[in-house]
C-alpha positions in Angstrom: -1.6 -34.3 32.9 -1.5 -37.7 32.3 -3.2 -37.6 29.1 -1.0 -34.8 28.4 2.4 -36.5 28.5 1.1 -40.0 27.3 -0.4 -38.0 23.7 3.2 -36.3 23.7 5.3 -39.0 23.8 3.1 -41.3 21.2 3.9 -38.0 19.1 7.5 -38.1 19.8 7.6 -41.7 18.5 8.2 -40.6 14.9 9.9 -37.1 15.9 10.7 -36.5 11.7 6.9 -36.9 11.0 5.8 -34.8 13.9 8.2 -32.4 13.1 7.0 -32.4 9.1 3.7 -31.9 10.3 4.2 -28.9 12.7 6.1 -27.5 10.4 3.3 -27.3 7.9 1.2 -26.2 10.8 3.8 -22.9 11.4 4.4 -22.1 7.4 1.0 -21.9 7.0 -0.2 -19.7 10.2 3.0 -17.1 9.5 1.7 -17.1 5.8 -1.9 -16.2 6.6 -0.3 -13.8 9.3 1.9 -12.1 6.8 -0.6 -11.4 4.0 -3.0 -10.0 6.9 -0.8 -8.0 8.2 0.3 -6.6 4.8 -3.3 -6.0 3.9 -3.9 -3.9 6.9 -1.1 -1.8 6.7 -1.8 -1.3 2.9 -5.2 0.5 4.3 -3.3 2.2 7.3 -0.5 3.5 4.6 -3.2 4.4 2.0 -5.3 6.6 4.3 -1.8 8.4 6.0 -1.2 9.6 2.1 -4.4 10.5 1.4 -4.5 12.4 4.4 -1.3 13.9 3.4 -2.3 15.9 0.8 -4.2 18.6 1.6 -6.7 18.7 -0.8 -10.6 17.7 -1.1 -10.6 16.9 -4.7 -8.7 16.9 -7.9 -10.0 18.6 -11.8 -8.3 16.8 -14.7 -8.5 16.1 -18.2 -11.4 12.9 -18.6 -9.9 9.5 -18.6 -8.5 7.0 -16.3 -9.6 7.5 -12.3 -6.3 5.5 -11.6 -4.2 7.7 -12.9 -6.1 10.5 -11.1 -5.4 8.8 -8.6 -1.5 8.2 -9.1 -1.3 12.4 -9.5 -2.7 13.0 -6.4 -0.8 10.8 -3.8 3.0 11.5 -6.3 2.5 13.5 -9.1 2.1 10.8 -11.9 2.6 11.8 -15.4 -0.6 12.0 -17.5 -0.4 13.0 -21.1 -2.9 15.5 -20.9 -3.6 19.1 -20.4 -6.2 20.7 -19.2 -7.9 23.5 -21.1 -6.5 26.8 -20.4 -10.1 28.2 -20.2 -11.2 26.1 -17.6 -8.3 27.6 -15.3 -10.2 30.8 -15.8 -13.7 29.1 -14.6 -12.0 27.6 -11.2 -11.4 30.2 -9.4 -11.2 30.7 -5.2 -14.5 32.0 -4.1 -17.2 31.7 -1.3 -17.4 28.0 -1.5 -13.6 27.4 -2.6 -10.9 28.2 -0.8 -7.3 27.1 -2.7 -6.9 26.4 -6.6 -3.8 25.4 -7.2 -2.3 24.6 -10.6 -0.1 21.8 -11.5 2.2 20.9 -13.8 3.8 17.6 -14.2 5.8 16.0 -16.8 8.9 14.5 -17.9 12.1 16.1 -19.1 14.9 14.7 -21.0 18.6 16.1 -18.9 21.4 15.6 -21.5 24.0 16.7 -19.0 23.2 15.1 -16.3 22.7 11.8 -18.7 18.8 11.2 -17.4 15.6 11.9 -17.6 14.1 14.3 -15.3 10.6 14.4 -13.6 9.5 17.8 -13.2 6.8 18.6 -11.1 5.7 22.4 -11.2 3.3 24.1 -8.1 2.6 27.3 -7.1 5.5 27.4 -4.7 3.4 30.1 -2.2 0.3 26.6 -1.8 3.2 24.2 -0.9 2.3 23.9 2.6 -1.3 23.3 2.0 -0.3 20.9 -0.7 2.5 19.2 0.9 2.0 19.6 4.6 3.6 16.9 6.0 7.1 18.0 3.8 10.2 18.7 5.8 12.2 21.1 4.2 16.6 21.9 5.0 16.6 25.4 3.5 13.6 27.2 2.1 10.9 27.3 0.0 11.9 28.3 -3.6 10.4 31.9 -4.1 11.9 33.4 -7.5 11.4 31.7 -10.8 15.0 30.5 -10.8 15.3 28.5 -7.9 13.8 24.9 -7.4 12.9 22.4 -4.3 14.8 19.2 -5.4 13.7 15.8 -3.6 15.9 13.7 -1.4 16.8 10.7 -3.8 18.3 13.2 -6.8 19.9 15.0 -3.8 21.8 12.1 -2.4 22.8 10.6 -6.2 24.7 14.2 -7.1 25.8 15.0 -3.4 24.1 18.5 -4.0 22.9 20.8 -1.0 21.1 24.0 -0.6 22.5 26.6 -3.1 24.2 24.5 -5.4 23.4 24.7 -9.1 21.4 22.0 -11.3 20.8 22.2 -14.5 17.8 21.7 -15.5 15.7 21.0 -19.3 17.3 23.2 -22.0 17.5 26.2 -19.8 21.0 28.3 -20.4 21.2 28.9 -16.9 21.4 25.9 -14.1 19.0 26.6 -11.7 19.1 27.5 -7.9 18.7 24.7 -5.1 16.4 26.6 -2.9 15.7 23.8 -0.4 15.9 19.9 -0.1 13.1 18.0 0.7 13.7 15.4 3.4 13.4 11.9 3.0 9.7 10.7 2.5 10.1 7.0 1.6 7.9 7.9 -1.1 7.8 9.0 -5.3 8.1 12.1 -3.8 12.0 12.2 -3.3 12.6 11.7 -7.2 11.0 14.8 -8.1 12.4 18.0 -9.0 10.0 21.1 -8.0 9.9 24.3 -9.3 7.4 27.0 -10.0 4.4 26.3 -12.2 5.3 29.2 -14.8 9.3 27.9 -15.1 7.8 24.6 -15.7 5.8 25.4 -18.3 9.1 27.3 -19.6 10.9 24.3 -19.5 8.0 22.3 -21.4 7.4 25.3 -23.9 4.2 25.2 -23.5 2.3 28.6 -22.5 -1.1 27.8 -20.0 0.1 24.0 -19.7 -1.5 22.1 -16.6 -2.0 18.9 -15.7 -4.8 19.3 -13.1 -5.9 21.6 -10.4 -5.9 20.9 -7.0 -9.0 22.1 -4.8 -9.7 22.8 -1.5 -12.8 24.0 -0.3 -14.3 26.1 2.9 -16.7 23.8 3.8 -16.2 20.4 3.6 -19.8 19.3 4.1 -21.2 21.2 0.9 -18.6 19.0 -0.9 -20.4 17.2 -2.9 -22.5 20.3 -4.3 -19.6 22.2 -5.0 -18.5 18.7 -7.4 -21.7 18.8 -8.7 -22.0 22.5 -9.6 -18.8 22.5 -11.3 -19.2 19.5 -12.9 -22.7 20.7 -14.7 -20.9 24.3 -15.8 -17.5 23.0 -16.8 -17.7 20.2 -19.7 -14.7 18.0 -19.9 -13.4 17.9 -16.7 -13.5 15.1 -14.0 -13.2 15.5 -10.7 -12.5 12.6 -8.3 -12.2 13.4 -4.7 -10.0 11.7 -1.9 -13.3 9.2 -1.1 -13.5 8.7 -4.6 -9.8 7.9 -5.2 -9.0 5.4 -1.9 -12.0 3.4 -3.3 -10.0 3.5 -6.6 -7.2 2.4 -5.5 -8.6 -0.4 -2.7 -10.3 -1.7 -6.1 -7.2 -2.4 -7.6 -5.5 -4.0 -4.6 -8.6 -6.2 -4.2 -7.4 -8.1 -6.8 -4.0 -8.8 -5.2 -5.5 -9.3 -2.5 -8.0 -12.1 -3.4 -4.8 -13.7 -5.2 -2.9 -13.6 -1.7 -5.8 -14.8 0.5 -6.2 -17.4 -2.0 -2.8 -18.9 -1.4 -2.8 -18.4 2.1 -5.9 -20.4 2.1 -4.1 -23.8 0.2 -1.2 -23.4 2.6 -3.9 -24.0 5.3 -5.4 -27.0 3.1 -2.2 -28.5 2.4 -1.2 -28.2 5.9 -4.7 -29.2 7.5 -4.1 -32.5 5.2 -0.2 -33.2 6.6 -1.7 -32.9 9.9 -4.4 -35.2 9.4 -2.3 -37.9 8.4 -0.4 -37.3 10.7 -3.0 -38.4 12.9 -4.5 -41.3 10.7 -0.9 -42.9 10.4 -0.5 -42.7 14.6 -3.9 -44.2 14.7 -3.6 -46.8 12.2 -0.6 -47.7 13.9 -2.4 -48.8 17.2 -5.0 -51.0 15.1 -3.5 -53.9 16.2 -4.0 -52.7 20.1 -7.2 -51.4 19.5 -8.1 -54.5 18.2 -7.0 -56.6 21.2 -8.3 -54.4 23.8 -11.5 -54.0 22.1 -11.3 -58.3 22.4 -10.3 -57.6 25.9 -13.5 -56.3 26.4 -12.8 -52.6 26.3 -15.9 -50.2 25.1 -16.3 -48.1 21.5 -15.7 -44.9 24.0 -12.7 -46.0 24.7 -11.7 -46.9 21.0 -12.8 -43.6 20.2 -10.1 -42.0 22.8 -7.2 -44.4 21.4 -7.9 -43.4 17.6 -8.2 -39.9 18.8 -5.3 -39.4 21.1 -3.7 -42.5 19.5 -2.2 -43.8 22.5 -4.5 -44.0 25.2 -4.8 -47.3 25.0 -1.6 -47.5 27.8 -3.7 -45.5 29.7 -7.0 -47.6 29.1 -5.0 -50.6 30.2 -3.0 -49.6 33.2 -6.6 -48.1 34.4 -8.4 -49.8 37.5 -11.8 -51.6 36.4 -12.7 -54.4 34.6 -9.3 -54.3 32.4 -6.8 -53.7 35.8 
């Protein structure tokens, strides 16, 4: 304990360096805490959504996994259709248990001043799709009703069956049900059946993807592989597939974070150090007359180490005393 309190109070001498230099020491832990902690949740978050969504894999158009990747976690808006024909290939069989069409696009509101994200689903697959949805009200079940997401509810104060108006239709539609809040893309969306969408977008056999779910997950991959070889310009990226996706892109960030994490450690590792030189250096003149005195490297190596044992090397019994 001795030791202890003599290696304190040489520290306390200069209380504005010490303090300089333990504050280096905390910035740099509680950054390299922070950006740990941020990556790991990212991963927790990432598989909850994935898990979320109730399907095995997605069929879209060819092009960018990323944005495959955006549709299936929030409904992203890709500028591409499928082909109507392949609709008529995918169907639910002995290997596939739930195709469901979607719809997504944007949608220009002149009376409501804003643009409007429309996101169109068979209305009858929503559970599958959306399992983990809380609903006030119902699910929409006639063409002219719609599932509107928490944010737009909250922003016009509607409720379940007000009217919105919706595209260019003549007639404002029926709020159905309100989706409750999911912290996520999903509460700026306005649902609505995959044939009223496609009304709205005037465009007859419009889809954006298809969304599949099949009866046995282990013959996944030769399902993929089966349609893939039958069906030409298609992809199909499944939930593995698209959390690799996605951890690729955070990688990046994340390199970028751990590297600045790392200089905070390096700059603070340095503060400390001199820190310790400048206590040492400060005791030269001691070390210098106790090592005259007759005192031994060890105990130069415990002075410029603890910096001010050399009180304790001098008060000791022996040779010194």
């Amino acid at each position: 304990m001795g030791i202890l309190s003599l290696c304190l109070a040489n520290l306390l001498r200069n209380r504005i360096r010490f303090l300089l230099a333990l504050l280096g020491i905390a910035a740099s832990t509680a950054v390299l805490f922070s950006i740990v902690s941020f990556h790991g949740g990212f991963d927790r978050a990432l598989s909850r959504e994935l898990a979320k969504t109730g399907v095995h894999f997605m069929v879209v158009p060819s092009g960018c996994p990323h944005e495959v990747a955006s549709l299936i976690l929030h409904g992203a808006v890709i500028p591409k259709f499928l082909d109507p024909s392949i609709i008529e290939k995918i169907t639910p069989s002995e290997q596939i248990s739930l195709v469901a069409p979607l719809l997504v696009f944007q949608s220009p509101n002149n009376r409501r001043q804003m643009v409007d994200i429309i996101y169109g689903l068979p209305m009858n697959f929503l559970n599958y799709l959306k399992p983990h949805w809380r609903i006030t009200g119902e699910i929409p079940k006639a063409d002219n009703e719609i599932l509107l997401g928490y944010e737009i509810a909250s922003h016009d104060g509607l409720k379940v069956g007000d009217r919105y108006p919706l595209g260019d239709l003549a007639k404002p539609l029926v709020v159905a049900g309100i989706v409750e809040k999911t912290g996520s893309q999903d509460d700026a969306y306005v649902y609505t059946s995959v044939k009223k969408a496609q009304e709205i977008l005037k465009k007859e056999k419009a889809y954006t993807a298809l969304a599949v779910q099949v009866r046995n997950p282990e013959r996944l991959s030769e399902i993929i592989e089966m349609l893939t070889s039958q069906i030409p310009g298609i992809q199909i990226v499944t939930v593995s597939q698209i959390m690799n996706s996605l951890s690729m892109v955070a990688n990046s960030a994340k390199i970028m974070s751990l590297s600045i994490a790392v200089i905070a450690i390096i700059i603070s590792a340095v503060g400390v150090m001199n820190t310790v030189l400048m206590a040492a250096f400060e005791r030269r003149q001691e070390t210098g007359m106790m090592r005259a005195l007759g005192a031994g490297s060890q105990a130069q190596a415990r002075l410029h180490c603890f910096t001010y044992l050399v009180v304790w090397i001098a008060q000791a019994p022996g040779p010194l005393g």
